[in-house]
DRENZA-752319 format. One record per residue (C-alpha): x negated, y, z negated; residue in three letters. Coordinates in steps of 0.001 Angstrom, whole numbers. Example, Ala and Ser with C-alpha at 12.3 -4.5 7.8 and 13.67 -1.06 7.14 Angstrom:
<pts>
((-12300, -4500, -7800), ALA)
((-13670, -1060, -7140), SER)
</pts>
This chain:
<pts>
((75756, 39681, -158358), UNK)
((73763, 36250, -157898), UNK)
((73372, 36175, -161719), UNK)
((76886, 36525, -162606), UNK)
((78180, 33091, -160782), UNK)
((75310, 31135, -161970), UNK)
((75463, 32193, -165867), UNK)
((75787, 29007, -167854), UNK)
((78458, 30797, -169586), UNK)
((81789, 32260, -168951), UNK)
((82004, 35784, -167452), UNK)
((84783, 38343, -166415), UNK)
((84606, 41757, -165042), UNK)
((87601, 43892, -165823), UNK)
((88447, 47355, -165732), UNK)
((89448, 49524, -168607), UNK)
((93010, 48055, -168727), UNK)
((91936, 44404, -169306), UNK)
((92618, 43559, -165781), UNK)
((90387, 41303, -164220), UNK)
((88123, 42124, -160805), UNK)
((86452, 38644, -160577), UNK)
((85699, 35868, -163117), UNK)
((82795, 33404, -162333), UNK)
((82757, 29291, -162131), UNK)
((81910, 28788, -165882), UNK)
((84886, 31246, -166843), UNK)
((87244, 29742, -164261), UNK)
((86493, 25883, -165399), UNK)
((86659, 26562, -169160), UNK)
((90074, 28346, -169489), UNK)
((91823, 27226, -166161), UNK)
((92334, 30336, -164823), UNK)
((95190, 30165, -161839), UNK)
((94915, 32434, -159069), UNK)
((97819, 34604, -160126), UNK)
((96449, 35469, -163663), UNK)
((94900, 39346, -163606), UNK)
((94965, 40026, -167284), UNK)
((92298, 39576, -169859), UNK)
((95393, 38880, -172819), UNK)
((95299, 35076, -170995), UNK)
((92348, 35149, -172594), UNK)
((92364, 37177, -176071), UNK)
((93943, 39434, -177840), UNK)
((94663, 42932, -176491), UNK)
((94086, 44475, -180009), UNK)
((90319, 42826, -179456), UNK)
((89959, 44276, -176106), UNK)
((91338, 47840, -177048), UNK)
((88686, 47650, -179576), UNK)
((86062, 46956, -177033), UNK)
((87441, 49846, -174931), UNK)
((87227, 52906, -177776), UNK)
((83672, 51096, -178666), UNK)
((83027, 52522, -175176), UNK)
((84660, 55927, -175621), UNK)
((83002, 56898, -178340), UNK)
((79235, 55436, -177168), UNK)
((79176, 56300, -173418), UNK)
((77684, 59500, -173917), UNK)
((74800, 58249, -175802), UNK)
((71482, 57565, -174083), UNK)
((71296, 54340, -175533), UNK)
((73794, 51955, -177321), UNK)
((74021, 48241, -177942), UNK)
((76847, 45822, -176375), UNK)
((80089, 45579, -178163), UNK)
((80146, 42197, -179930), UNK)
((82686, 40638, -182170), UNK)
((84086, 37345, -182818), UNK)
((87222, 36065, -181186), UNK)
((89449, 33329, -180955), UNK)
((90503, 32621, -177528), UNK)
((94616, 32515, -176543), UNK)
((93657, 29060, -175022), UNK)
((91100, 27282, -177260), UNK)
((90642, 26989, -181090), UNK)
((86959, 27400, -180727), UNK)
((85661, 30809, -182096), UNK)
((83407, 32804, -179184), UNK)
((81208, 35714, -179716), UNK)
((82446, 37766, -177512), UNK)
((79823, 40605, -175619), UNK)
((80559, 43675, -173878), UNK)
((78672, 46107, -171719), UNK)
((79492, 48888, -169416), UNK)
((78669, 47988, -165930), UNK)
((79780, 51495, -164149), UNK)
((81759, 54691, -164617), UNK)
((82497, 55495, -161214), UNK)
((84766, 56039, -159979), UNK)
((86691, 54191, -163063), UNK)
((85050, 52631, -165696), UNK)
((83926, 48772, -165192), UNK)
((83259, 46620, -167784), UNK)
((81431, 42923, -168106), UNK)
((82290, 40446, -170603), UNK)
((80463, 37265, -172001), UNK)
((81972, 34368, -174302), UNK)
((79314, 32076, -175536), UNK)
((80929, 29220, -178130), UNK)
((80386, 30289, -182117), UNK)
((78103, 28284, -184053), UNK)
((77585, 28122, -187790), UNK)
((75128, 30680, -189370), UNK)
((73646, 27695, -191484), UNK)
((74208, 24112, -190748), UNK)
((73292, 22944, -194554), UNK)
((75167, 25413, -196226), UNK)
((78324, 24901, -194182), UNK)
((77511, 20762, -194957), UNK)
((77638, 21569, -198572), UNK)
((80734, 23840, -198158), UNK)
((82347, 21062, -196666), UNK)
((81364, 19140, -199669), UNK)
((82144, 21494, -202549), UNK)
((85597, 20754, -204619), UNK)
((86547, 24385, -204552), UNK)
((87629, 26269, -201949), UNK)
((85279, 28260, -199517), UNK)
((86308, 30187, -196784), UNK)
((84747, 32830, -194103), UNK)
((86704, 35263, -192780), UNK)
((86283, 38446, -190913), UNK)
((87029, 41834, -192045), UNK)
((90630, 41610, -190181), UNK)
((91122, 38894, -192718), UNK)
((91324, 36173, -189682), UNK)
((89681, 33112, -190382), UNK)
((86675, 31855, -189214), UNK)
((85868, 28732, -190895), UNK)
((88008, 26862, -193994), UNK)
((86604, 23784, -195813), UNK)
((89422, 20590, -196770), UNK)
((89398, 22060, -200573), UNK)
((91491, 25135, -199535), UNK)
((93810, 23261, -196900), UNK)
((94366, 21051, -199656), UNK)
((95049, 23755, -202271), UNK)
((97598, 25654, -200054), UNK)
((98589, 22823, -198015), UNK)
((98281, 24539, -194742), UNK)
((96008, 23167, -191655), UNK)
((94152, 24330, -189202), UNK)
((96394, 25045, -186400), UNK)
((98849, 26899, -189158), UNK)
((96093, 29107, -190038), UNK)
((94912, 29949, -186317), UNK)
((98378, 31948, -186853), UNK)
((98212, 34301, -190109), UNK)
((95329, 36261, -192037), UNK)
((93659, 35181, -195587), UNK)
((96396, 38232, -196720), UNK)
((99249, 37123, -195619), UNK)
((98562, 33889, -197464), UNK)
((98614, 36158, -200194), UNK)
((101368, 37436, -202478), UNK)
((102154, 41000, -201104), UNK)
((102072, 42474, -204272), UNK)
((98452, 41078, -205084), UNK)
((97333, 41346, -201244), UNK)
((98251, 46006, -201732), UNK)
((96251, 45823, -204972), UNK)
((92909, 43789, -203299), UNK)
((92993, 45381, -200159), UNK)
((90991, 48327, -201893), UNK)
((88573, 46352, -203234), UNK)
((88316, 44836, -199637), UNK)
((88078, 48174, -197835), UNK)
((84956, 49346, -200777), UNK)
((83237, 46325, -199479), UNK)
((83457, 46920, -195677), UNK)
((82806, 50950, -196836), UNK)
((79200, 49974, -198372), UNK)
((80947, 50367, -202471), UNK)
((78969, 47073, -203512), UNK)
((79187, 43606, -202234), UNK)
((81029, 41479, -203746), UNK)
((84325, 41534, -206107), UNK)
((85907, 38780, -208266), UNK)
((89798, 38930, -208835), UNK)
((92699, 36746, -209942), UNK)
((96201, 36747, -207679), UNK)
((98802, 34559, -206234), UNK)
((98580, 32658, -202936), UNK)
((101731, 31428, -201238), UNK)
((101472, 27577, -200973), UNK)
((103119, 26413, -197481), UNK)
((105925, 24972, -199290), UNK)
((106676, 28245, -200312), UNK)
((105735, 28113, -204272), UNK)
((102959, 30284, -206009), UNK)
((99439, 29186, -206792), UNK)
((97247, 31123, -209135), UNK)
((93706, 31945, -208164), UNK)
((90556, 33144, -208861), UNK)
((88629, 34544, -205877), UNK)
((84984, 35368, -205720), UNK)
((84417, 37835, -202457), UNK)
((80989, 38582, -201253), UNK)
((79982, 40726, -198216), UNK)
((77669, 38611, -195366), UNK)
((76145, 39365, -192153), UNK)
((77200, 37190, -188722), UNK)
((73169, 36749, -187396), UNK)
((75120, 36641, -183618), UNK)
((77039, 39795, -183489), UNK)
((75654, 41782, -186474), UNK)
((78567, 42189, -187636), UNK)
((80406, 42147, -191104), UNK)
((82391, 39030, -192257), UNK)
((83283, 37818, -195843), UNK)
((82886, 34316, -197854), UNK)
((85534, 33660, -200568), UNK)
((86053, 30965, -203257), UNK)
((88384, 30206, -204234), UNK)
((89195, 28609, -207973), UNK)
((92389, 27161, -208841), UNK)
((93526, 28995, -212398), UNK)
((97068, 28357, -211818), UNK)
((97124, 26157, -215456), UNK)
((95099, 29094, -216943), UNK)
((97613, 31542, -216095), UNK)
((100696, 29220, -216673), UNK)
((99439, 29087, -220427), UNK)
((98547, 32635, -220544), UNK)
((102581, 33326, -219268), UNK)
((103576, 30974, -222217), UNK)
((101455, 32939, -224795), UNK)
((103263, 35762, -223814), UNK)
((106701, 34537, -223779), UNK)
((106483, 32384, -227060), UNK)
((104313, 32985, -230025), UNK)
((105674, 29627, -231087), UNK)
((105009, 27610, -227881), UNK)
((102244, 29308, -228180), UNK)
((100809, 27758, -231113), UNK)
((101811, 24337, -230566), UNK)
((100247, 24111, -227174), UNK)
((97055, 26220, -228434), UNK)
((95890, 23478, -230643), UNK)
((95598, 21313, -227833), UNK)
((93203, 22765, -225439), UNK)
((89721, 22446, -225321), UNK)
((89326, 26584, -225334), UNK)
((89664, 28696, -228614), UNK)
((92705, 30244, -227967), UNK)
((93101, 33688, -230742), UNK)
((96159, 36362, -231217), UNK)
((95776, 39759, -233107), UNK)
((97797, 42847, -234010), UNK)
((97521, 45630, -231448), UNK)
((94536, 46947, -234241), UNK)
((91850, 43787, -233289), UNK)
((90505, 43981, -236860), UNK)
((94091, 41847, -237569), UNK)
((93832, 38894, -236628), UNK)
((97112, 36265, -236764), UNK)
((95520, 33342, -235111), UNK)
((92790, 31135, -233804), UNK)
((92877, 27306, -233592), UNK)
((90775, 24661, -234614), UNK)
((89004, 24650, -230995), UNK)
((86649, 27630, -232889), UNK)
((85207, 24706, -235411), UNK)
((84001, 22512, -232590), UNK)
((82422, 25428, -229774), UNK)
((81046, 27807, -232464), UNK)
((80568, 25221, -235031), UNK)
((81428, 27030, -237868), UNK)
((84545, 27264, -240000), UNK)
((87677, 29278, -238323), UNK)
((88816, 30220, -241483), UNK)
((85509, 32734, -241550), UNK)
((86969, 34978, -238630), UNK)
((90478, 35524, -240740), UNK)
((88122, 37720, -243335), UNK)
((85597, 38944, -241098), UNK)
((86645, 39045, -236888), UNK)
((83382, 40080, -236090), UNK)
((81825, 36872, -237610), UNK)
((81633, 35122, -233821), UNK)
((79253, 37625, -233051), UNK)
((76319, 36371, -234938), UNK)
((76226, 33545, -232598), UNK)
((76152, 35625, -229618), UNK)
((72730, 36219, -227523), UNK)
((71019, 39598, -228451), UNK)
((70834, 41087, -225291), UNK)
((74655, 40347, -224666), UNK)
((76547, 41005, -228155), UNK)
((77174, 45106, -228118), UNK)
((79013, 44459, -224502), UNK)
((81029, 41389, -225991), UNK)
((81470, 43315, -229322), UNK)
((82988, 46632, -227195), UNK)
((84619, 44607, -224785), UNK)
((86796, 42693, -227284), UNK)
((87102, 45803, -230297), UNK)
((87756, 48723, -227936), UNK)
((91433, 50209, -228229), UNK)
((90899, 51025, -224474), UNK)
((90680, 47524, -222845), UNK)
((93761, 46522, -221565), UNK)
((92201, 42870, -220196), UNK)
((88909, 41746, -220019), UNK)
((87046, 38539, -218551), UNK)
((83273, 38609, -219833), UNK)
((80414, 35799, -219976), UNK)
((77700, 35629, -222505), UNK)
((76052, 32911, -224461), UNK)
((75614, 31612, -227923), UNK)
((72808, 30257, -229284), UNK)
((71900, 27966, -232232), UNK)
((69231, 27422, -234859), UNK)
((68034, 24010, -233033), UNK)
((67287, 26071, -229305), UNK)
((70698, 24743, -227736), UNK)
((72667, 27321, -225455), UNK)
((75965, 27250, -224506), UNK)
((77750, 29454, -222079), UNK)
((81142, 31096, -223036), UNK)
((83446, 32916, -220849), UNK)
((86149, 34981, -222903), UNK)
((89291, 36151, -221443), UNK)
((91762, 38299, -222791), UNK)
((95062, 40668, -222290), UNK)
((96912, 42830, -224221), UNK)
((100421, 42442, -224561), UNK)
((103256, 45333, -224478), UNK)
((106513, 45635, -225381), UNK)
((109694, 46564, -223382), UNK)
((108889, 50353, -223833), UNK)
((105139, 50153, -222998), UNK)
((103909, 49600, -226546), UNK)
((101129, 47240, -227419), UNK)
((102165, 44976, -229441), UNK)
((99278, 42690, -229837), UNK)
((96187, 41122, -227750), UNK)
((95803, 37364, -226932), UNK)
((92033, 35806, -225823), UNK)
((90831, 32636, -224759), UNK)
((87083, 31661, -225561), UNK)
((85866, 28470, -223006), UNK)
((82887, 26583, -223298), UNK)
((81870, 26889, -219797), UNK)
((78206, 25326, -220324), UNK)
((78716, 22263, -217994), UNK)
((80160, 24495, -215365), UNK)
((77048, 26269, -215188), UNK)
((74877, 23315, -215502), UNK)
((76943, 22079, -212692), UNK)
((75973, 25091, -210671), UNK)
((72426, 24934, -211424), UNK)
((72305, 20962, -210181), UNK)
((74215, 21979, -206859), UNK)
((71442, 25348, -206588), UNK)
((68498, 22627, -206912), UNK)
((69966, 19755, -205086), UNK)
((70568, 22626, -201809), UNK)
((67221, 23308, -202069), UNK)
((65755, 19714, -201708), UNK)
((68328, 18705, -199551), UNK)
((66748, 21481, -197423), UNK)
((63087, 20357, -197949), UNK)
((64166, 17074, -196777), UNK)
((65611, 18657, -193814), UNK)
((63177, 20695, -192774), UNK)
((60319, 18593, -193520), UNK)
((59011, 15153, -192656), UNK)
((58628, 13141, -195341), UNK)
((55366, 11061, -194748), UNK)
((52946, 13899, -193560), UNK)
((54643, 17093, -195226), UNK)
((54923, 18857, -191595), UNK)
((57602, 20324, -190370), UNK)
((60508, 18020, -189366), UNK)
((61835, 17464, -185714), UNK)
((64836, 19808, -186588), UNK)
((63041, 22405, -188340), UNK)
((60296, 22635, -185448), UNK)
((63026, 22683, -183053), UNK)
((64653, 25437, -184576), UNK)
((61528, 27166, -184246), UNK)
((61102, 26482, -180981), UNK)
((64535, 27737, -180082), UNK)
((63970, 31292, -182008), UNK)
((61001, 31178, -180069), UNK)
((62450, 31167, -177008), UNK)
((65265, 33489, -177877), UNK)
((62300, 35813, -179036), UNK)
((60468, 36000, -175551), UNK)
((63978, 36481, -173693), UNK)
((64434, 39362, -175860), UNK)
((61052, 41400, -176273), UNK)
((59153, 39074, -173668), UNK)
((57152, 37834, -176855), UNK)
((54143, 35503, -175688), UNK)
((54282, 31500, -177303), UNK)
((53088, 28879, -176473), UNK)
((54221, 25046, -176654), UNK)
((51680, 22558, -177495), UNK)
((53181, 18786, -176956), UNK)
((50413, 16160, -178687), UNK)
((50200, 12310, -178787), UNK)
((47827, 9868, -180437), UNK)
((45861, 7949, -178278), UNK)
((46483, 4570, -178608), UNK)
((48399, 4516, -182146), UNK)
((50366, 1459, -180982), UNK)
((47068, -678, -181131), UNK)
((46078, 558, -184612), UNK)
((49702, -532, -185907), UNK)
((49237, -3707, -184566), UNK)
((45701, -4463, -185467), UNK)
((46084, -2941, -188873), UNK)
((48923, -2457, -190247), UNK)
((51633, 203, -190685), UNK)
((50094, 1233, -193601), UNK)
((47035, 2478, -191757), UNK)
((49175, 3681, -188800), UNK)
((50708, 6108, -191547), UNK)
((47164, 7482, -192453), UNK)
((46393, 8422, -189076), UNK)
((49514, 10051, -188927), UNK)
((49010, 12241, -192075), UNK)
((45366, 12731, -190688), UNK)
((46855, 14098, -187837), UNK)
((49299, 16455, -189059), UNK)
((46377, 17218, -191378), UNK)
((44094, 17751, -188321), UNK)
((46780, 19947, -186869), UNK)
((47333, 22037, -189477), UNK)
((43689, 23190, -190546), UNK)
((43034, 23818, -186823), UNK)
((46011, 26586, -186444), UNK)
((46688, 30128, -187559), UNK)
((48697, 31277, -190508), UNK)
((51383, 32702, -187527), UNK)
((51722, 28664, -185676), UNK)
((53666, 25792, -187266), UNK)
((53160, 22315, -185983), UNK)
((56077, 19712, -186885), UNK)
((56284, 16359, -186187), UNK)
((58881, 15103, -183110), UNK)
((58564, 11522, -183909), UNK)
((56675, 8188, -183922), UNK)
((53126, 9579, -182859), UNK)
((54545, 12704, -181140), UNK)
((53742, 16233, -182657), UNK)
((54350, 19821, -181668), UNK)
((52678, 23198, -182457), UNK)
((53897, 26864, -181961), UNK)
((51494, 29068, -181070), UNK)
((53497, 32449, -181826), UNK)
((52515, 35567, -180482), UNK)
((49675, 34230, -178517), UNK)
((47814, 36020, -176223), UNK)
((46390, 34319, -172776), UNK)
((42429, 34551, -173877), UNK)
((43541, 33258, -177612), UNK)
((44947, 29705, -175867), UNK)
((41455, 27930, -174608), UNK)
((40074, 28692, -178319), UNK)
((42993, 27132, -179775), UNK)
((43552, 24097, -177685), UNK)
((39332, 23450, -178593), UNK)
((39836, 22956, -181965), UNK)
((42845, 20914, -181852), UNK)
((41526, 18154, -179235), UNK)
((38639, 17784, -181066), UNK)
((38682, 13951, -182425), UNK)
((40178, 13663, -185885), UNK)
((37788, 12441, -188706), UNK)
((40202, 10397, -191201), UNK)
((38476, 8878, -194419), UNK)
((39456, 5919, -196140), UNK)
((40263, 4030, -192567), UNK)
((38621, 388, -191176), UNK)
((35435, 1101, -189373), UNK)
((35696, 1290, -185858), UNK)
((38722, 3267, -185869), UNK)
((38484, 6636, -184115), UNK)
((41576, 8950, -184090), UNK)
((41761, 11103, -180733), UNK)
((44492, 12897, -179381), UNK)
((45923, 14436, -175841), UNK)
((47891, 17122, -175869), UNK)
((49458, 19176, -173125), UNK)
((50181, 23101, -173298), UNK)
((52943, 25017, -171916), UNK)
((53013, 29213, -171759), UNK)
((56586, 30620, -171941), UNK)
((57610, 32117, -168874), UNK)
((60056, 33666, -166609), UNK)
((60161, 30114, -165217), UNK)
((61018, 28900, -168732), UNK)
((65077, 28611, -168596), UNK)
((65678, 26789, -172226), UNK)
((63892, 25849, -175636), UNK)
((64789, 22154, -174380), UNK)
((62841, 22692, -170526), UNK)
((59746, 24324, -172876), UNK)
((59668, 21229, -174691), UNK)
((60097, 18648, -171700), UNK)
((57383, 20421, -169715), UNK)
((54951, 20668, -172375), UNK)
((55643, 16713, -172804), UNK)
((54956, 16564, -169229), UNK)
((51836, 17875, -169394), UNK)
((50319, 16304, -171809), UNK)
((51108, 12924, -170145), UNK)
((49346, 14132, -167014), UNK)
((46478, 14862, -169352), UNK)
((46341, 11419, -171072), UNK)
((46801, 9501, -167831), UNK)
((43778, 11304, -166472), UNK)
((41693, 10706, -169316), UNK)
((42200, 6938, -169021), UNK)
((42163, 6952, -165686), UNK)
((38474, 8363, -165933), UNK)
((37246, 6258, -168864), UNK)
((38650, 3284, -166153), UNK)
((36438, 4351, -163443), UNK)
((33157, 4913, -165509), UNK)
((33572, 1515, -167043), UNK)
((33437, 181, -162880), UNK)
</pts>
């Protein structure tokens, strides 16, 4: 097995107890293995390898099935792997082959802004084990990273709040929707409690397939240390009510009696309180169309217990503002309501808030994928393509090819002319480039001079009509006369011979200088 002791990544072959036959040099150098060790738990988990195992059990009879894949974190590194599986024999036991290849982020820009947001955000997989965490949350529950390399986003949780999510969880990983929202307690690592609101939604790992969650996580401890007080003290209640900045409102168990609502009502509805003490149903009027019958059943039906809705009011001069209203109803000792308490929050900046970060993602990601001067796409974003590319062909054997280009002679144009000129050639270049390629190829710019096309799903007798129209010289308006804008270029097909996205790129490089070398070198000789 050549192949297995010259994979660039690490490689075991164990049998169906976890003990390992032979591991090869990438294996050995990464996790130290001494000669002794025969187990795969020096390694990972047995609970992840027993997994593997009944993957196998259940699949082996099946004319076809796909590796088992999941990700792990290793016993000896802090590095997440995505960890592959396939059966290699079944006689006379069964034989298995295992590949680790180091985890990278699904999406580089929205893990950057993750990093970035003030709330918490954090991925986990459908064990509950983390994945990634951003500072927000290690800050919030005071824990870091090699504490959490230890438990599960549950056990972080209070155990009371952990039994009654953990359906909600299971509905997710069952298909029942994707996504939840719900409040509960998270154990801080000095061992006090920390109100929360978590937002769950259901994603898709793009390396293993496989199911993993992102939650974040809002810090409502205040909230529900005044909604506790409300509860305990009608007259704390009051005096602290008049000091928010939410309309805080009491009523009998019967909704249509209302005892209370302070001044905050004046200043978000902008009309007098004293209105809603004759009529309760006069803070409807303000309330969007569309959204009014669900706030006016939400808050008048005898049958809601609690309720946490959004809607928005609007006003004769075209302003909108967003509201979220909260509410609980309150029982006695003996189960009897006794009456209901609501909070009504202007939560208008909040949503403008998440609108800005929405369109701010979005051109941080135009000016990531795109270069700025001649609207192509940027080094990283071509590279990208190149790499999916590649990882195409070694998959389905899908035929690209590379084209590397250069300007001829852009360094005397700068220097004769200007950079300001030098930048026109560049856009009529990228122009040139683009006009001369199919809806399927992208060209991006590498750098300087330096450009790059795709030629996706390109068959051999496409190539020579392709490579015509882009060598042509480039006709570029607006430019001193005497300026004429070539280019060489050099084309690479991928092949077996092709080992990485980076070698594709290099060789195409390659040839192109070959190409521009012999072009001068035969302009040289007919000049003699």
């Amino acid at each position: 097995m050549q192949f297995f002791e010259l994979a660039p990544v690490p490689m075991v072959l164990l049998n169906e107890l976890g003990e390992i036959i032979q591991s090869n040099r990438e294996c050995q150098q990464l996790f130290h293995v001494q000669p002794d060790e025969t187990n795969i738990d020096g390694y990972l988990t047995a609970s992840a390898w027993n997994e593997a195992v009944r993957y196998f059990q259940v699949v082996s009879n099946s004319s076809q099935y796909e590796p088992f894949t999941k990700l792990v974190r290793l016993a000896r590194s802090k590095d997440i792997y995505v960890l592959k599986v396939n059966l290699v024999n079944t006689v006379p036991t069964n034989t298995f082959i295992a590949a680790l290849t180091l985890y990278q982020q699904d999406d580089e820009l929205n893990e950057a802004l993750q990093e970035r947001l003030p709330m918490g955000m954090v991925r986990v997989d459908t064990e509950g084990r983390f994945i990634s965490v951003n500072p927000a949350y290690q800050t919030l529950l005071g824990y870091n990273d090699d504490d959490l390399l230890q438990l599960t986003e549950f056990d972080l949780t209070y155990h009371s709040d952990a039994n009654s999510e953990k359906p909600l969880r299971e509905n997710i990983t069952l298909g029942s929707g994707n996504q939840y929202r719900v409040d509960k307690r998270y154990i801080h690592k000095n061992g006090h409690q920390i109100w929360v609101r978590t937002f769950v939604s259901s994603i898709v790992c793009k390396y293993t397939n496989q199911q993993q969650f992102l939650i974040a996580v809002l810090d409502i401890h205040e909230e529900k240390q005044l909604q506790d007080t409300i509860a305990t003290s009608e007259r704390r209640f009051r005096a602290i009510a008049e000091n928010v900045s939410s309309v805080v409102w009491i009523s009998a168990a019967d909704p249509l009696r209302l005892f209370y609502v302070n001044k905050c009502y004046d200043t978000i509805w902008e009309e007098k309180v004293e209105t809603l003490y004759s009529d309760p149903h006069a803070f409807l009027a303000r309330i969007h169309p569309a959204e009014r019958e669900v706030a006016e059943n939400t808050r008048f039906s005898s049958s809601t217990n609690s309720w946490n809705i959004n809607y928005r009011l609007l006003f004769e001069d075209g302003r909108v503002k967003h509201i979220r209203d909260s509410g609980n109803c309150v029982f006695d000792g003996n189960g009897e309501l006794i009456y209901r308490v609501g909070t009504l929050t202007d939560i208008t900046a909040e949503i403008d808030q998440r609108d800005t970060v929405v369109v701010m993602a979005k051109k941080l990601r135009e000016l990531v994928e795109y270069d700025s001067l001649t609207g192509i796409k940027s080094r990283h974003a071509i590279m990208t393509d190149i790499q999916e590319a590649y990882q195409e062909y070694d998959r389905i054997s899908d035929p690209s090819v590379l084209v590397y280009i250069d300007a001829d002679g852009f360094k005397n144009i700068n220097d004769s002319y200007g950079h300001d000129v030098g930048d026109e050639v560049l856009k009529a270049i990228a122009g040139h480039l683009t006009s001369n390629i199919r809806d399927s190829d992208v060209a991006g710019r590498i750098g300087g001079d330096e450009f790059v096309v795709l030629l996706r799903h390109t068959a051999k007798a496409e190539i020579p009509h392709i490579l015509e129209r882009l060598k042509c010289d480039i006709e570029c308006e607006g430019l001193p006369e005497g300026i004429n804008v070539s280019i060489s270029l050099g084309a690479i097909e991928l092949s077996e011979n092709v080992v990485s996205a980076e070698q594709w790129l290099s060789e195409a490089d390659k040839t192109m200088y070959q190409h521009k070398r012999a072009r001068k070198k035969n302009r040289l000789s007919r000049k003699h």
